[in-house]
C-alpha positions as CSV (number, residue, x, y, z in Angstrom):
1,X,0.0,0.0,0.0
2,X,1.2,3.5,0.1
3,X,0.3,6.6,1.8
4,X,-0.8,10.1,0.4
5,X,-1.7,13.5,1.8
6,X,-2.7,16.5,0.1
7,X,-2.8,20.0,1.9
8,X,-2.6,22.1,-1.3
9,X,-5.0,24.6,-0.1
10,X,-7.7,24.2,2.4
11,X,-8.9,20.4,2.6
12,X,-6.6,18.3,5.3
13,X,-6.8,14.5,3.5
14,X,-5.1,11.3,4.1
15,X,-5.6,7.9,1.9
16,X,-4.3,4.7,2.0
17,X,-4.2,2.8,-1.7
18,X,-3.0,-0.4,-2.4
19,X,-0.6,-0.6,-5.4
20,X,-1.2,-3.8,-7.3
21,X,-5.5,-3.7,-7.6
22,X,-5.9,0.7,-7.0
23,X,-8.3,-0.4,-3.9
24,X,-8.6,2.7,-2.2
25,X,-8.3,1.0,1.9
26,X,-8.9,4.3,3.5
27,X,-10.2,8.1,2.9
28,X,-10.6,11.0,4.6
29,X,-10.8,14.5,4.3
30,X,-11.0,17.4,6.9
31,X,-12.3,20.3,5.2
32,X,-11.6,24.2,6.4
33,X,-14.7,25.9,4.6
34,X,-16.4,27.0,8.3
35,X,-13.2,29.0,9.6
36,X,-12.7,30.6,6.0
37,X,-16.0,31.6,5.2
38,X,-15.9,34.5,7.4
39,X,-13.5,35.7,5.2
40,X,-14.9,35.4,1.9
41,X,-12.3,33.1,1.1
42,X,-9.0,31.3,1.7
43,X,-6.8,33.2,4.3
44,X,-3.4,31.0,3.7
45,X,-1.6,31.2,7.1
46,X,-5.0,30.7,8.9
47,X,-5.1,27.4,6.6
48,X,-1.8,26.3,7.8
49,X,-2.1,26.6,11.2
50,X,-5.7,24.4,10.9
51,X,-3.7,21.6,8.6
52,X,-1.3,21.3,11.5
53,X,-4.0,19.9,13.7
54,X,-5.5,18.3,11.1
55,X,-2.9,16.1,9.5
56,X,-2.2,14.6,12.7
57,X,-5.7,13.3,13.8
58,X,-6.3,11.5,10.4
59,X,-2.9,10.4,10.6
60,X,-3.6,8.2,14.0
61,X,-6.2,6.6,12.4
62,X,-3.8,5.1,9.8
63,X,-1.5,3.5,11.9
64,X,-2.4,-0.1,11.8
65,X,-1.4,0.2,7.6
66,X,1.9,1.4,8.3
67,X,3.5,-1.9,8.2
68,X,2.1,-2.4,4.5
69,X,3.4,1.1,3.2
70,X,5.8,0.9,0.5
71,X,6.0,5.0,-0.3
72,X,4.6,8.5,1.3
73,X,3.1,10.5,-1.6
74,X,2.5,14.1,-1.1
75,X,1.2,17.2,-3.1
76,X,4.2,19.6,-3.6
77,X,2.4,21.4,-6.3
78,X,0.6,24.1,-7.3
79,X,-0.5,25.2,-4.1
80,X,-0.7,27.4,-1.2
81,X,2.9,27.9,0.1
82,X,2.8,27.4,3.9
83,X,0.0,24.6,3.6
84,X,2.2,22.6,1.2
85,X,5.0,22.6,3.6
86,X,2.4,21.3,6.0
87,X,1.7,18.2,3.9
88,X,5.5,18.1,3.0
89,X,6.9,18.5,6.2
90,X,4.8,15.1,7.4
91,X,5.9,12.9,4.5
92,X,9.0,13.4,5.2
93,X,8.8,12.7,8.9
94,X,6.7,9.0,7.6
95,X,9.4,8.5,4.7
96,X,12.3,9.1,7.2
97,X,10.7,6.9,10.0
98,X,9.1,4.3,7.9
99,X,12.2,4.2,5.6
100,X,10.2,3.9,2.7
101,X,11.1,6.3,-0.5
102,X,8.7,9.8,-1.2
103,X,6.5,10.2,-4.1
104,X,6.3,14.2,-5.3
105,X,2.6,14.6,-6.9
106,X,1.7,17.5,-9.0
107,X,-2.2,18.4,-7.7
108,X,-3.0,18.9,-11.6
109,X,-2.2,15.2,-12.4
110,X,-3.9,14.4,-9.2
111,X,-7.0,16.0,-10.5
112,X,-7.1,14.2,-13.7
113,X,-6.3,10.9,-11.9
114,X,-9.3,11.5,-9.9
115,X,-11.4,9.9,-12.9
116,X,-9.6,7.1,-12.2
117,X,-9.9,6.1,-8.2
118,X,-10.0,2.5,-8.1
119,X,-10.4,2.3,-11.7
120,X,-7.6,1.3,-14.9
121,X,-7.0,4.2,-16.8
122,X,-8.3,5.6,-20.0
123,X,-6.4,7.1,-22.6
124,X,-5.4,9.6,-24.5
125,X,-8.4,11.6,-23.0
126,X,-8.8,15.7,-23.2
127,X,-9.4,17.1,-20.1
128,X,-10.8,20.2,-18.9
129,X,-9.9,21.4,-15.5
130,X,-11.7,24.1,-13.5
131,X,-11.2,24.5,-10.2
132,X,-10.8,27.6,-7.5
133,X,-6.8,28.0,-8.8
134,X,-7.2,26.6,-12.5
135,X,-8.9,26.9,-16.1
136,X,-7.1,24.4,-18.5
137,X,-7.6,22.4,-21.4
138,X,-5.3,19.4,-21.2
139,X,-4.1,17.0,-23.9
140,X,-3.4,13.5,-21.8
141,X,-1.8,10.8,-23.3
142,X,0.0,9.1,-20.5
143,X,1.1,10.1,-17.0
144,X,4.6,11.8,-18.2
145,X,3.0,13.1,-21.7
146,X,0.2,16.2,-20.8
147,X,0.3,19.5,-22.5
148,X,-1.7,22.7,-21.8
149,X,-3.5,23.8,-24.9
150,X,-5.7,26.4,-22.9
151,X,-5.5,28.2,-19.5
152,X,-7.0,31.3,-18.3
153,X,-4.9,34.9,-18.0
154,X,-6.5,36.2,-14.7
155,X,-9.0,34.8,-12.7
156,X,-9.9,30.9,-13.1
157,X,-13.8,29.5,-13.5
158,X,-14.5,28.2,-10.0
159,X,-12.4,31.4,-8.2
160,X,-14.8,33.8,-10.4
161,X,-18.2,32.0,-8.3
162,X,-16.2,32.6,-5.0
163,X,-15.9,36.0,-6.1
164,X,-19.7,36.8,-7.3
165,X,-20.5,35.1,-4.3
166,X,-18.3,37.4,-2.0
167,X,-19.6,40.5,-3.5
168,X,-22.8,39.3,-3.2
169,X,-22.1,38.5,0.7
170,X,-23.5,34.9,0.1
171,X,-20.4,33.0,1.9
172,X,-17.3,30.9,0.9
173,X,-17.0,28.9,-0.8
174,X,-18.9,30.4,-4.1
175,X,-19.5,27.8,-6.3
176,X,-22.2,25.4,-4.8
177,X,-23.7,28.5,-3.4
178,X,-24.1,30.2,-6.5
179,X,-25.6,27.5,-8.1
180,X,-28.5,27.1,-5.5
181,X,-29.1,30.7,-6.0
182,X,-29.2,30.2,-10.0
183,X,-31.6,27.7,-9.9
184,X,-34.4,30.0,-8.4
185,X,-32.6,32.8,-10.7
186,X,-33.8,34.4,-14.3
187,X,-30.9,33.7,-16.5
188,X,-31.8,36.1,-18.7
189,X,-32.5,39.4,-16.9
190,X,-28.9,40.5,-17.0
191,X,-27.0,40.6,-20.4
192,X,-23.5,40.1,-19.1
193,X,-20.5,39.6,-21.9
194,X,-18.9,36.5,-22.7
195,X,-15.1,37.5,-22.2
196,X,-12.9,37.2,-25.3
197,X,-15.7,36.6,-27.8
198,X,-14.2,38.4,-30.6
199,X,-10.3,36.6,-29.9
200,X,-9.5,33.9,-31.9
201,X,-7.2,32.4,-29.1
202,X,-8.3,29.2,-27.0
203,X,-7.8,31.4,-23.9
204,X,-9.8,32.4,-20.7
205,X,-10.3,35.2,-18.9
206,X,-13.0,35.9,-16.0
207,X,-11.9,39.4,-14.8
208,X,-13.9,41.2,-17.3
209,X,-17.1,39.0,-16.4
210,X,-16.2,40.0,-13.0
211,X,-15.8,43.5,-13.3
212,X,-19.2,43.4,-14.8
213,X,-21.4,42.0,-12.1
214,X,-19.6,44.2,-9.8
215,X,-20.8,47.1,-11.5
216,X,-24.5,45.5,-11.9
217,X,-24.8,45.4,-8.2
218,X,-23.5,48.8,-7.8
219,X,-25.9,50.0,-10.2
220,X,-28.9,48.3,-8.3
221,X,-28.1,49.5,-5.0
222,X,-30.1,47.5,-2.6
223,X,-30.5,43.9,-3.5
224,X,-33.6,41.7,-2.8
225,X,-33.2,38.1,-2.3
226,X,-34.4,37.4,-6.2
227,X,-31.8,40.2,-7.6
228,X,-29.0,38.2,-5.8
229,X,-30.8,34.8,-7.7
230,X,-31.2,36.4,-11.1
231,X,-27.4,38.1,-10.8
232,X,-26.0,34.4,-10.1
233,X,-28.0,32.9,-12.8
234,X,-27.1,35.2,-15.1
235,X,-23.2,35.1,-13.9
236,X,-23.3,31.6,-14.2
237,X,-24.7,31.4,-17.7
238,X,-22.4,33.6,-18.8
239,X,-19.3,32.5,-17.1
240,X,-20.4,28.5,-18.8
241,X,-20.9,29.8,-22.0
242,X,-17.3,31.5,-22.2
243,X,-16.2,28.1,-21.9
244,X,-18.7,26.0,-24.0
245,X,-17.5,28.9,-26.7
246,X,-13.6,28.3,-26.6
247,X,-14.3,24.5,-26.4
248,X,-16.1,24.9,-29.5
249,X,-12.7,26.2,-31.3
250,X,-10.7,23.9,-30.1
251,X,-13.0,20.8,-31.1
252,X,-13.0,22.4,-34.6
253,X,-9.7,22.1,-34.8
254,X,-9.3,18.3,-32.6
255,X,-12.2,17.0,-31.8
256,X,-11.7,14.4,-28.9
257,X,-12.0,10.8,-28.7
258,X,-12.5,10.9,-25.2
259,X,-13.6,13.7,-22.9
260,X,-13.4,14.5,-19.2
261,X,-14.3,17.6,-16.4
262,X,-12.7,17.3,-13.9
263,X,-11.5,20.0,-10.6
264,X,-14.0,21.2,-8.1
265,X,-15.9,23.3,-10.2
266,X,-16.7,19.9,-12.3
267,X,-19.4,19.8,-10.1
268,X,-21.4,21.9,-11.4
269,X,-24.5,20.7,-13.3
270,X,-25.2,23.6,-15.7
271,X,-21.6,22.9,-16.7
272,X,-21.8,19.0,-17.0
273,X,-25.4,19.6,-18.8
274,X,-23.6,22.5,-21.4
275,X,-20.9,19.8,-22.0
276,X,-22.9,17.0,-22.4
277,X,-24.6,18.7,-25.4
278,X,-21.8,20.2,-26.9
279,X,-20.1,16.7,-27.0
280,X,-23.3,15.2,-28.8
281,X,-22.3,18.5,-31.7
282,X,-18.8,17.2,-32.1
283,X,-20.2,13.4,-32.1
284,X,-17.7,12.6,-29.2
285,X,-19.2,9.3,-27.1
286,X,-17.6,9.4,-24.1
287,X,-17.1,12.0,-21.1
288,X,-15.4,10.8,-18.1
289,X,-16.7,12.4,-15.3
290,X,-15.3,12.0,-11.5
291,X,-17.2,11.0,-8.8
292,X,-19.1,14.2,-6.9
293,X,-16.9,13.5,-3.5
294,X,-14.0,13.0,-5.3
295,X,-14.1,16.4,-7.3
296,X,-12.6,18.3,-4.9
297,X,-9.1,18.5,-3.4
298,X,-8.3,15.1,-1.6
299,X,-5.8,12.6,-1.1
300,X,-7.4,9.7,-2.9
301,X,-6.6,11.1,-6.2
302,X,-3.0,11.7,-5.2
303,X,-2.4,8.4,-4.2
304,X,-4.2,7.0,-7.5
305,X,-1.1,9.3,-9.7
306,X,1.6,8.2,-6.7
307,X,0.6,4.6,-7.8
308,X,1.4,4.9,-11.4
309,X,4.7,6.8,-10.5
310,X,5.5,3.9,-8.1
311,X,5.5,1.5,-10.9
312,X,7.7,3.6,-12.9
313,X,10.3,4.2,-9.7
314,X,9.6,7.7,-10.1
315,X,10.7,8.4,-6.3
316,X,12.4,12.2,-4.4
317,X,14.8,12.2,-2.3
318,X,14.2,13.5,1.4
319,X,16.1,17.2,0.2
320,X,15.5,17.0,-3.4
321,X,11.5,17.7,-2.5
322,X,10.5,21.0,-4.0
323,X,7.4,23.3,-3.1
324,X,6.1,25.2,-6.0
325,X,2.9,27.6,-5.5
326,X,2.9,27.5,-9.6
327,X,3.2,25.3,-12.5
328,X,3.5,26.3,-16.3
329,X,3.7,22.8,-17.4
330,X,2.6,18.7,-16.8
């Protein structure tokens, strides 16, 4: 079996995965959205300090495996600074104790493995990411062959809801609660922009969109409950259809076998609905979808990458272990 933790941002989680059959043994994930919805958002040192008493607990619960591990894996990037160390600091501590070797995981990978959890993988698949840190169109073809065909210049999909639903002083985090609000919304009373429609580039950009229900709520002054509803619906169909439209270019150009959503703002159905039916344009069969609890950040789909890297030796040493907040490529 081996062992994997992921503290990227604000979800504490700890999984146990056996190598040879991807069983996942044991799951579980503390998540911080209480403490940091005061806030609006993610305040990183007040994440830290909460993954510090985290890690631990779920960690004593995993003791009776730890005479099966054969590796630590941990997220070392993207992420949060000071709540990778937190995640990195630990496997260290297990690899050093244990002496077993450490696994590295990008989060990204983890992501796109997360369609995988005690599943055999499926490829070459193209892969759409959106999640509170990332916008991407991915071209998969194996673990150690993904490029980046698309990716966002400012703010990505799911941190756009956070930040409608911050100015709209609905709580953190945005996405789910945006999507509630849409459903009892008029999609149609507000005639927001789709960002980039005239660019030719497979590109994102959510600032503009942003910028634009700011100045909406400004320009209503006092919001009742169904201005809130119709300004998320609106925002949301908007902020979909800017990425249904630059889908649309790029399946002009490579249509996909295979297709796949994945990244906590997978989870949202207007999304997985707008796919569904542009896949059915661009006669494309298949779209892999992650299970709901599995969308978000957690440790289960960084043990399901660790466990390909484990076959191919792919190991760090205890110094070699690098925390990087940003990634520009797979």
């Amino acid at each position: 079996m081996l062992l994997s933790i992921e503290s990227s941002c604000d979800d504490s989680s700890i999984a146990i995965t056996k190598i040879d059959t991807n069983e996942l043994i044991y799951h579980k994930k503390i998540s911080q959205e209480l403490e940091h919805s005061v806030y609006g958002g993610v305040v990183p040192e007040l994440a830290a300090r909460l993954h510090i008493e985290a890690l631990p607990k779920i960690l004593e619960e995993c003791k009776e495996y730890f005479k099966d591990l054969k590796a630590i894996a941990v997220t070392s990037t993207p992420g949060l600074s000071v709540t990778l160390m937190e995640g990195v600091t630990m496997a260290k501590a297990l690899s050093l104790s244990l002496d077993i070797p450490l696994i590295a995981v990008n989060h990204l990978k983890g992501h796109i493995y997360s369609l995988f959890i005690e599943e055999d993988t499926k490829m070459p698949i193209t892969v759409l990411l959106v999640s509170g840190g990332h916008t991407q169109i991915i071209e998969v073809k194996s673990l150690n062959d993904m490029k980046i065909v698309g990716s966002t210049s400012d703010d990505s999909f799911g941190e756009s809801f956070d930040k409608v639903a911050k100015m709209l002083e609905l709580g953190y985090p945005g996405g789910p609660i945006v999507q509630e609000y849409s459903s009892a919304g008029d999609e149609n009373r507000f005639d927001f922009p789709i960002p980039l429609r005239q660019s030719p580039n497979i590109e994102f950009s959510y600032s503009g969109l942003k910028n634009a229900v700011r100045v909406q709520i400004l320009k209503l002054g006092e919001l009742s409950l169904q201005d809130k509803k119709d300004i998320c619906a609106s925002f949301q169909k908007t902020a979909v259809a800017h990425l249904i439209m630059k889908l649309k270019k790029y399946f002009k150009q490579q249509s996909p076998v295979r297709f796949a959503i994945v990244g906590g703002a997978s989870a949202n159905l207007h999304l997985r609905k707008q796919i569904d039916i542009l896949l059915k344009q661009f006669n494309c069969d298949e779209l892999l979808l992650a299970d709901l609890k599995y969308c978000s950040d957690n440790a289960a789909m960084i043990g399901r990458v660790a466990i390909e890297q484990y076959k191919q030796n792919d190991f760090v040493g205890i110094d070699e272990i690098d925390i990087a907040p940003r990634v520009k490529e797979l």
